[in-house]
N, C-alpha and C positions, 0 to 999 in steps of 0.2 A: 494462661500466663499473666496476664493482667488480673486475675483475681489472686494471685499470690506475689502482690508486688513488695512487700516487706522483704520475702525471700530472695528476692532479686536485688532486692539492695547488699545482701548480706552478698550476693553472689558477686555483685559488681564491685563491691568493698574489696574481697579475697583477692582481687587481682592486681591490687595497691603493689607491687614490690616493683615491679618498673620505677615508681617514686622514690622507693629505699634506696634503688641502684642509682637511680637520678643524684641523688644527694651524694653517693661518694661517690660516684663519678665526676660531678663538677668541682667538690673539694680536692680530687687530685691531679685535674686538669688544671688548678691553680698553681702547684707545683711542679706535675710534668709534663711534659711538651710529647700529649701524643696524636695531636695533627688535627685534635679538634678544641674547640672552646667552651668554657663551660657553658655558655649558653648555647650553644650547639648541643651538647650531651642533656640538657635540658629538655630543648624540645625532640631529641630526637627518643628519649626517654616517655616524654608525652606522646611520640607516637607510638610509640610501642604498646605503652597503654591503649591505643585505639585500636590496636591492629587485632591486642590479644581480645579484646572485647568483641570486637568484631567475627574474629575468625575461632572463637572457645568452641571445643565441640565434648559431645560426652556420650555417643554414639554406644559408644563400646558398654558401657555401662547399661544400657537399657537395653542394648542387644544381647549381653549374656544373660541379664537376668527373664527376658522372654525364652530362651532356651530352659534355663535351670529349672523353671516356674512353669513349662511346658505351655507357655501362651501365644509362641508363635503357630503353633497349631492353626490359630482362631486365623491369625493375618496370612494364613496360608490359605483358606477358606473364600479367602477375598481375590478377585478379578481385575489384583495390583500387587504391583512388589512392594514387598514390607519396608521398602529401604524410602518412601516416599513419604509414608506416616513419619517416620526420622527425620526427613528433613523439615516437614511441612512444622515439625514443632521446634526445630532449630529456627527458622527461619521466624517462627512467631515471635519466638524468645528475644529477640534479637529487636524486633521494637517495641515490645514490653520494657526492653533493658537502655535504652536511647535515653529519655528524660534521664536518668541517672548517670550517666554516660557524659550527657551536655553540661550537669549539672556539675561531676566533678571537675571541667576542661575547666568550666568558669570558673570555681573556686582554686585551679591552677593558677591561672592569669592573675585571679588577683591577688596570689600569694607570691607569683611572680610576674610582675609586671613586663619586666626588660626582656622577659622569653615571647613576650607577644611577637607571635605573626601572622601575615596573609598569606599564605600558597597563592601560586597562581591559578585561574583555571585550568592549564593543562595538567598543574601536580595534582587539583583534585579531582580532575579526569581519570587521571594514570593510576593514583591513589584507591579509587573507587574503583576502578576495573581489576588493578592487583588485589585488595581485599576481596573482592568476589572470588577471587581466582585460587587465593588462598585459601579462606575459607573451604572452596571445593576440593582442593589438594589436602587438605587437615582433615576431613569428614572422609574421604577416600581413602585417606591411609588408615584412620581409624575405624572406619567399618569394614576394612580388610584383616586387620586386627582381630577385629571384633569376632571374624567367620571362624577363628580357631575353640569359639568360644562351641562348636559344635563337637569339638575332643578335648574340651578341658575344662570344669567349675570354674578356673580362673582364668581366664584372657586377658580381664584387667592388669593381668600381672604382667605379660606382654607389653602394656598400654606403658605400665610407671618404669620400665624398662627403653623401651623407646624414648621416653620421656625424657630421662634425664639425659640423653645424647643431643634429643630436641633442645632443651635448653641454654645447654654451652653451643650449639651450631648455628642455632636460628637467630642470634642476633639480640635475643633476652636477656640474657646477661651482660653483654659489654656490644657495642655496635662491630660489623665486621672489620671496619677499615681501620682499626686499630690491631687486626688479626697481620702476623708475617704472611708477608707476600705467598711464600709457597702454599702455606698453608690455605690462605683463602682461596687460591686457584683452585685446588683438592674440593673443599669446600663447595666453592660456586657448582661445583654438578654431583651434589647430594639435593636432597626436596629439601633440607633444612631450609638455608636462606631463607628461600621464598616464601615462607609463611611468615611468618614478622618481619626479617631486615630488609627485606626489596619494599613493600610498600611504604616503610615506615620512611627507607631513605629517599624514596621518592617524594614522599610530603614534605619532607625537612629540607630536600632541594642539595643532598648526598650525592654524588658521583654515584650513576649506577648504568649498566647498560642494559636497557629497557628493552630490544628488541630478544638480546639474547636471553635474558630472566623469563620472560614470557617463552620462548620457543623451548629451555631447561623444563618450564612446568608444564609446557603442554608430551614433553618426553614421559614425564613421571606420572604424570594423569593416563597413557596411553597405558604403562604399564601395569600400574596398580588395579587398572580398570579391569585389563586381563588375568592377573593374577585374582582377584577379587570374582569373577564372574566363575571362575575354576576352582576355588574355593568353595563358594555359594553351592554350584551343581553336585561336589562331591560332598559338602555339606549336611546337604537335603537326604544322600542315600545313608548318612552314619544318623540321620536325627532321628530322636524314637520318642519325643515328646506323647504327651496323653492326647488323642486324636488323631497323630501324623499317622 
């Protein structure tokens, strides 16, 4: 990871649009009154950007193409589940990708000053345990995804499918608390939230109920985990890669 760090910039660039939405979100919090201030949609916008950074996964992509390319063969060969070489290189990615990361916050700040803040420590407690938690909630659903990649060349197609419901739900697009009431109730117990708007409002110091968001993910991690493991077994008897 570190030896392709030019790459990573480009990677950590691609994920600029949180900033886009930053900008007309605060220009029409200047006009309408929707219960936040621009400089609240500011940094809650900058958290967003940390969270997507934090929590990117691409799982599914490398998992179909071990299939198509018949190379899970080899990591079947091995005395480990192939699902840890996935992580072990997500996880590396991820402070390869930091210096870049820190480096765009700062040129945040000092493009915008008056969004400066401190969290306390318990937001970067709560923060840092939601991004974990995330993260593994994102990488779980996506490598459950990924398992259909065992009857189908495309899976990823699955991925950019989910995808776009991910994005209008999870809080990437506009934060939730400007979502109607019914609506976000519906909402709070889908896995969306929780992968960007809970940590992000946690940071930003958002109204969230932290015990419940945490016990929502740990429902959705039980389940995917099951579905995913039933997947896998039935997986393995349809794969017919070179070697299997």
């Amino acid at each position: 990871m570190l030896e392709y760090r030019a790459e990573l910039i480009l990677w950590a660039l691609s994920g600029s649009l949180p900033f886009i939405l930053m900008g007309v979100w605060s220009e029409a919090a200047q006009q309408v009154n929707f219960g936040l201030s621009a400089i609240e949609f500011a940094r809650y916008f900058l958290a967003v950007y940390l969270v997507r950074q934090l929590t990117v996964v691409w799982v599914i992509w490398d998992f179909e193409r071990e299939i198509v390319d018949g190379k899970l063969s080899f990591r079947l060969l091995q005395p480990l589940d192939p699902v840890w070489h996935h992580i072990a290189s997500h996880i590396a990615e991820r402070f390869a990708r930091l210096p870049f990361i820190l480096g765009l916050v700062v040129l945040f700040f000092l493009l915008y000053p008056g969004a400066f803040w401190l969290p306390s420590f318990r937001q970067l407690l709560l923060f840092t345990i939601a991004s974990i938690c995330a993260f593994a909630l994102q990488f779980l659903i996506q490598y459950t995804l990924a398992m259909f990649a065992f009857w189908t060349e495309k899976a990823s197609s699955i991925q950019e499918v989910w995808f776009l419901v991910h994005l209008f739900l999870s809080g990437a697009i506009a934060p939730l608390e400007i979502f109607p009431a019914a609506m976000r109730s519906i909402v709070m117990w889908t896995p969306f939230p929780y992968i960007i708007n809970f940590p992000a409002s946690i940071l930003t110091g958002l109204k969230v109920d932290v015990i419940q968001s945490f016990g929502v993910m740990l429902i959705w991690v039980i389940i995917f985990s099951i579905v995913n493991r039933w997947l896998w077994l039935k997986g393995l008897h349809q794969y017919s890669g070179m070697g299997a």
